[in-house]
C-alpha positions in Angstrom: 287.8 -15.4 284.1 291.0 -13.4 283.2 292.1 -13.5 279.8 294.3 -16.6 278.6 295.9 -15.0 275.8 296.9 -11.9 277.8 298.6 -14.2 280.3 300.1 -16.4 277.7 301.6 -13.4 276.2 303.2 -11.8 279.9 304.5 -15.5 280.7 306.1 -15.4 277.4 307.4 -11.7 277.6 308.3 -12.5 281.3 310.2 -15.7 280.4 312.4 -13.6 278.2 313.7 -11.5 280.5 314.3 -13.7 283.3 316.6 -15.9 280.3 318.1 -12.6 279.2 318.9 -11.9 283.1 319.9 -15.6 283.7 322.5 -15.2 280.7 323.6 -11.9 281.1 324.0 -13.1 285.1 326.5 -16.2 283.6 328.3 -14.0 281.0 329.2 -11.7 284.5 329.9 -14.5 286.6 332.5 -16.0 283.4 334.2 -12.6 283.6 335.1 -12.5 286.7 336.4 -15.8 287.0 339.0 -14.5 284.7 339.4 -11.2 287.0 340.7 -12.8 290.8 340.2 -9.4 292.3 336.5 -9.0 291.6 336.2 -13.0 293.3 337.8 -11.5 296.1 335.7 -8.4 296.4 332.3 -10.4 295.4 333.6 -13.1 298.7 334.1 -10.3 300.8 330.8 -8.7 300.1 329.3 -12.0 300.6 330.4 -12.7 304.0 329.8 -8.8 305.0 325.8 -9.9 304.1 326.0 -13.0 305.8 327.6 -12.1 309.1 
């Protein structure tokens, strides 16, 4: 059976950085709303990947 404390321990660590991406990803996303032409460059990225 694999070790639960060693999985315990890599949830953990793993939950970490996913919050530290998931805030850092919001802190990004607050910026530009206060930059218009980085909305209009992200939109026009978006639908380059979607078409």
């Amino acid at each position: 059976p694999p070790p639960t404390q060693l999985i315990r321990v890599l949830c953990r660590h793993f939950g970490e950085i996913f919050h530290h991406i998931y805030c850092d990803t919001v802190r990004i996303i607050i910026l530009f709303l206060y930059d218009l032409d980085s909305i209009c460059f992200i939109i026009s990225i978006e639908h380059k990947l979607n078409s």
